[in-house]
C-alpha positions in Angstrom: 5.7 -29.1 -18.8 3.7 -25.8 -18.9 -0.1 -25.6 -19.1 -0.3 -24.6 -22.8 2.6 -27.5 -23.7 0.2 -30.2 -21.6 -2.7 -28.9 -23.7 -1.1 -28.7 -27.0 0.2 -32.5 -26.3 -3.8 -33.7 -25.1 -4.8 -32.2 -28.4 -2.9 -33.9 -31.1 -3.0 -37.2 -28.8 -6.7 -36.8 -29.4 -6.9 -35.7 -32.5 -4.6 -38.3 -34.1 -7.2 -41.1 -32.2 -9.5 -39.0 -34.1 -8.0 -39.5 -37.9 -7.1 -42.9 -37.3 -10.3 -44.0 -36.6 -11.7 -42.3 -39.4 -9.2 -43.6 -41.8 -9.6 -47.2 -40.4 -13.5 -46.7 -41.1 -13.0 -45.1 -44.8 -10.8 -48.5 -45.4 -13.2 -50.8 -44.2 -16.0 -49.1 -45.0 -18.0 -51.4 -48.0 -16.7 -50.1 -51.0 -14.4 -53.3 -51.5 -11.2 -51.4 -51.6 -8.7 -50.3 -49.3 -7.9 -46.8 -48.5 -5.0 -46.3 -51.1 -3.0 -43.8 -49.3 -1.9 -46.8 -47.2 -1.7 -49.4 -49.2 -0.5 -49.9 -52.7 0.7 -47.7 -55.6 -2.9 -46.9 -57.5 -0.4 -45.1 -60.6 0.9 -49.1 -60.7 -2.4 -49.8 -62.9 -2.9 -48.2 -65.6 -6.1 -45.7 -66.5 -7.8 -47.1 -69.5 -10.6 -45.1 -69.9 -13.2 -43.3 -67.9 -16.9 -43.8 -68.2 -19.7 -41.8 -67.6 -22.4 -42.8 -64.8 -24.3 -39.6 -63.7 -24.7 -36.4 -63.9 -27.2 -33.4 -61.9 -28.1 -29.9 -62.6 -28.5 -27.3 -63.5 -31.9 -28.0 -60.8 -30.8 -30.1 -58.0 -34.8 -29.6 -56.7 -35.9 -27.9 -53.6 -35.7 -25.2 -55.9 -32.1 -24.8 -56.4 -30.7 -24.2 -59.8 -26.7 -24.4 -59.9 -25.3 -20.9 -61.3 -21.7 -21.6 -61.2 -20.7 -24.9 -59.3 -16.5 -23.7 -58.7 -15.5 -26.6 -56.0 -16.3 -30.2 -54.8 -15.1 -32.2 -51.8 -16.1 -35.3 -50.1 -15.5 -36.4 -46.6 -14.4 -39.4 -45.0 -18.1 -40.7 -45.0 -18.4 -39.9 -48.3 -20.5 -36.5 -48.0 -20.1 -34.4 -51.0 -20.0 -30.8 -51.0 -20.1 -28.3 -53.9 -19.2 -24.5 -53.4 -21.2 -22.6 -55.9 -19.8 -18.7 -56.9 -23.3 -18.0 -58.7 -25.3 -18.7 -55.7 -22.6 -17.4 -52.8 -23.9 -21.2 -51.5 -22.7 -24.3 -50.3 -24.6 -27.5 -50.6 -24.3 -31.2 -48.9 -25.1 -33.8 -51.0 -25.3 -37.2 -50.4 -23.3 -40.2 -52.3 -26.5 -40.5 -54.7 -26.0 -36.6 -55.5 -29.1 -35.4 -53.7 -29.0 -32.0 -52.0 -29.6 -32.7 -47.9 -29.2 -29.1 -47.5 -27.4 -25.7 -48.0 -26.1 -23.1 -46.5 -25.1 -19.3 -47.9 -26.6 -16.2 -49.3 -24.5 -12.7 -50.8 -22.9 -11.5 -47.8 -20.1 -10.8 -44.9 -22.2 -12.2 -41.9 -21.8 -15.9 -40.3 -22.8 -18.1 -43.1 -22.9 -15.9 -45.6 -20.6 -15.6 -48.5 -18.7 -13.8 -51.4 -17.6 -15.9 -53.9 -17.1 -18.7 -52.0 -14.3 -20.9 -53.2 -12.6 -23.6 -51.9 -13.2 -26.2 -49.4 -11.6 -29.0 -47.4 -12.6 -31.4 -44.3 -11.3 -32.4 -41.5 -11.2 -35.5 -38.6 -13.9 -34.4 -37.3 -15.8 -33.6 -40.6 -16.2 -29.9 -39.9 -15.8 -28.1 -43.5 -14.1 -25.3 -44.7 -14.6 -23.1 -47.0 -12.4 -20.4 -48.4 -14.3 -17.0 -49.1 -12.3 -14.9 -50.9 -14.6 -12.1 -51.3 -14.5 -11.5 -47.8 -11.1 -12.7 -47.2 -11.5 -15.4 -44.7 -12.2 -19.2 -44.0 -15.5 -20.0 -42.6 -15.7 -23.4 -40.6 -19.1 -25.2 -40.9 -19.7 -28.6 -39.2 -20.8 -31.3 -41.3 -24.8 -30.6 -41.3 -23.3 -26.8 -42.7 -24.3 -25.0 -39.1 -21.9 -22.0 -38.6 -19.1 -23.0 -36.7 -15.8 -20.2 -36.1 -14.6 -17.8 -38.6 -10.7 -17.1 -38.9 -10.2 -13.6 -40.7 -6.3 -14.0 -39.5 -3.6 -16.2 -37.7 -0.7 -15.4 -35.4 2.9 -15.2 -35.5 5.3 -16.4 -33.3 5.4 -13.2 -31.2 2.0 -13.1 -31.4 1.6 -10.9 -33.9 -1.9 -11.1 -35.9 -1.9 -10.8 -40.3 -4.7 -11.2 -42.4 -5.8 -13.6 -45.6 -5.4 -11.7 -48.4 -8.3 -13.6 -50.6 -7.8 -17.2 -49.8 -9.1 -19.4 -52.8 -8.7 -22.6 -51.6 -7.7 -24.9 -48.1 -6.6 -28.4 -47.2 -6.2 -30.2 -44.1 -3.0 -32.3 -43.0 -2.7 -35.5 -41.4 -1.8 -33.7 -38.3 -5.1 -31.2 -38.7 -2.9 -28.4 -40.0 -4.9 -25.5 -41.9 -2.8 -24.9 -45.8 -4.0 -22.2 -47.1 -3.8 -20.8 -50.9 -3.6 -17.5 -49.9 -2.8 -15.2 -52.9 0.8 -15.8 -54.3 1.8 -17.7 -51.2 1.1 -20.9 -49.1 0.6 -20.8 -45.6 0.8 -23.7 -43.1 -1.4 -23.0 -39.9 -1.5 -25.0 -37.2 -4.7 -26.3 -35.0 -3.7 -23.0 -32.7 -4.1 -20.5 -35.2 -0.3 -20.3 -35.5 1.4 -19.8 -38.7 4.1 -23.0 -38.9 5.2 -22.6 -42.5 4.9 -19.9 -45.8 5.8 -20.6 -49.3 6.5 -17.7 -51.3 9.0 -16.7 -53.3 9.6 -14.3 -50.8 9.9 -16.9 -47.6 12.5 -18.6 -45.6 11.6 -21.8 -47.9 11.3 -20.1 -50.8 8.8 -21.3 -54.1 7.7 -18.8 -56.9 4.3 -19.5 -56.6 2.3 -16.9 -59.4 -1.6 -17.5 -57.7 -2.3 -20.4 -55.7 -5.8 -21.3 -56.4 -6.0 -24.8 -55.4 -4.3 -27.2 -52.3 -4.8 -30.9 -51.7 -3.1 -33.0 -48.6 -2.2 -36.5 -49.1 -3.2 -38.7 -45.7 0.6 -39.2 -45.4 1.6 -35.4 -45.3 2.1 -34.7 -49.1 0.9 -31.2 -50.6 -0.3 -30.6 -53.9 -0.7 -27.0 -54.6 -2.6 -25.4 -58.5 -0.5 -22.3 -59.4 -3.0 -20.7 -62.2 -0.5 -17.9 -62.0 2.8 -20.0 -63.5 0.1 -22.9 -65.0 2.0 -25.3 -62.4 1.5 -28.5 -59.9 4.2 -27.5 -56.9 4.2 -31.1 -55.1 5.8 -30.5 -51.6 6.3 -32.2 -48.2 4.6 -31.5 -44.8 7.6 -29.4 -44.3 7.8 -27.1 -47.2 10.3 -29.7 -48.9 9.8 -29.5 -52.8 9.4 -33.1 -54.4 8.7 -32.1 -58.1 7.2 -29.1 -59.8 5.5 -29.2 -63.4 3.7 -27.5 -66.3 0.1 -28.4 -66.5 -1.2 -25.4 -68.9 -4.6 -23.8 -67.5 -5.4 -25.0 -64.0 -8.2 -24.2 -61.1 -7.9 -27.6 -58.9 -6.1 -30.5 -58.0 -7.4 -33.3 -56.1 -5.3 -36.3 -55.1 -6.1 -40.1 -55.7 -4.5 -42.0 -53.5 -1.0 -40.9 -52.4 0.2 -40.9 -55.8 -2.0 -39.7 -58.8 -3.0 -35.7 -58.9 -6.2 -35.2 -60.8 -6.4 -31.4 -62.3 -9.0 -29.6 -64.1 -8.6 -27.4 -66.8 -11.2 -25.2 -67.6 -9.9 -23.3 -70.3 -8.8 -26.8 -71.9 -12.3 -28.1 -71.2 -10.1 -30.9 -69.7 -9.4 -33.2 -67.0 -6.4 -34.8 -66.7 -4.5 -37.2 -64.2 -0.7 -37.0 -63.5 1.8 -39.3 -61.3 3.9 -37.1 -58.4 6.8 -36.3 -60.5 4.6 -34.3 -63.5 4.1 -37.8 -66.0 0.7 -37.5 -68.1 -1.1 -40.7 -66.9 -5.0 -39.9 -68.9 -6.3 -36.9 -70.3 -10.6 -36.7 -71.1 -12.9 -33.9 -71.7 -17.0 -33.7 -71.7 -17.9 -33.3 -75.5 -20.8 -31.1 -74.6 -20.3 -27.6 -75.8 -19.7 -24.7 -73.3 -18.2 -27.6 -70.5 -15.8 -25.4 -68.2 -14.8 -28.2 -65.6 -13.7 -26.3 -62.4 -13.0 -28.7 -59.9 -12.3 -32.9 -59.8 -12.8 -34.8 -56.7 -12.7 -38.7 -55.5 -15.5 -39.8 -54.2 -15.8 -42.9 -51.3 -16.6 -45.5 -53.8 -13.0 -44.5 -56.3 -15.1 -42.3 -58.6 -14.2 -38.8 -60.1 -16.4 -36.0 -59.3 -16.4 -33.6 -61.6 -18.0 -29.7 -60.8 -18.7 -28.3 -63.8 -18.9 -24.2 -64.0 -20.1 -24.3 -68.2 -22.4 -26.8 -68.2 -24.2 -26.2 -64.8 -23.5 -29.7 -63.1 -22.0 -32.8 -61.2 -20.5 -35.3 -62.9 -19.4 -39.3 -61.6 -17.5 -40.8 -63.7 -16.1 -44.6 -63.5 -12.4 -44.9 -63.4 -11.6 -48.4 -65.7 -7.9 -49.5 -65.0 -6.2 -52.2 -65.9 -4.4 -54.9 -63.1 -0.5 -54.6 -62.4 1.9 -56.3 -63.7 1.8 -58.9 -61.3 5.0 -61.0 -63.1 8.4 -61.5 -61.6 
């Protein structure tokens, strides 16, 4: 085995001893529910409602006033983080929606930002953020101290290519960098290598109009936002399409479980839950006039998190199901 092979295979040894930890410690953690992407069918009980517990902004204190809150993300710990386009900022928040601290300011420097956009975690709870103004993904660790910046990946023959405005990014199971990147897809591996692209263009071809939002499943499954054709593409770790379907406006998805997709719909002044295969499972909206919701989240305890771009704020909301049918 060559020297980069042997590294390569130390790597995702480690890192897999990395996520499973994690994941064992979001599962046990004391929020009286297992993690759901391995155990159980969540779209088995029905949504009955949602309810309302909290809400911050437009000041979150320490002098910060949200302009235009566009994304939210949690990590495994249950960190939240909101991306804010108005104030070229990110901000850590903790589960009670307090800011811990920020980072960001107009700019192309380390830590700076354009517009930034979209943002994922990984194992080891570094966070990225897409920032499409200066076409790149900037990779903060979890206290939101500059980490790396990756303006570009690498072929196979080594060749480099650049983001071309990346709105959003997920990480895989495997640590895998998906990029929305335009009207394509890309699959990057922990290497900086390009493993997979979905255009309609590509090898594994999927006529995606503007990806502006990705979500990974802990078991491998994609769910990308197309704004561009106002679809959900739901696809493998592979590139393999399981179901595509019309959603009308769209700016995020965010998965619950392994099988319910929550969207946002900011022209709707929705938010709305589907099952994998494109079935409507609830539909709600914030009465308050001027709501835009731009982004949806699930937070450590099962709640919705709701970023909303109109109204200036953060949003929990209670999820009330019903039991399954537990009869033969």
């Amino acid at each position: 085995m060559s020297p980069t092979a042997r590294l390569k295979s130390a790597f995702h040894i480690s890192s897999n001893l990395i996520i499973f930890l994690l994941l064992l410690l979001t599962a046990c953690a004391g929020t009286g529910r297992l993690n759901r992407d391995y155990a159980g069918n969540i779209a088995d009980e029905k949504i009955l409602n949602v309810h309302s517990v909290e809400s911050v902004g437009p000041s979150m204190g320490d002098e910060i006033n949200l302009m235009k809150p566009f994304d939210i993300t949690v990590n495994p710990l249950g960190d939240i983080y909101v991306s804010d386009n108005g104030l070229n900022m990110v901000l850590k928040l903790n589960e009670e929606l307090e800011v811990i601290s920020y980072e960001g300011g107009i700019g192309g420097g380390l830590g700076d930002f354009n517009r930034p956009a979209g943002m994922a975690c990984d194992a080891a709870l570094n966070l990225y953020v897409a920032d499409p103004g200066n076409n790149r993904i900037q990779i903060l660790d979890r206290n939101l101290r500059q980490a790396t910046v990756r303006t570009e990946y690498f072929g196979n023959d080594g060749s480099a290519s650049k983001f071309s405005r990346p709105e959003d990014v997920a990480i895989d199971f495997e640590g895998n960098m998906w990029v929305a990147d335009d009207d394509r897809v890309l699959k990057i591996n922990p290497f900086n290598e390009i493993e997979l692209e979905l255009s309609y263009s590509s090898p594994v071809g999927l006529n995606i109009g503007k990806a502006v939002s990705i979500a990974a499943t802990g078991t491998g499954i994609i769910a990308i936002g197309d704004s561009g054709n106002k679809k959900v593409f739901v696809v493998s770790s592979y590139g393999n399409l399981i179901s595509e379907f019309q959603v009308g406006s769209i700016s995020s998805v965010a998965w619950e479980g392994k099988d319910i997709i929550w969207i946002s719909s900011p022209i709707n002044e929705r938010i709305s839950a589907y099952d994998i295969y494109g079935n409507r499972l609830f539909s709600f909206a914030d009465k308050s006039p001027g709501t835009r919701p731009m982004s949806v989240a699930v937070d450590k305890r099962g709640m919705l998190l709701v970023a909303d771009a109109g109204l200036k704020k953060i949003s929990r909301y209670e999820i009330l199901r019903s039991l399954p049918d537990q009869s033969e």
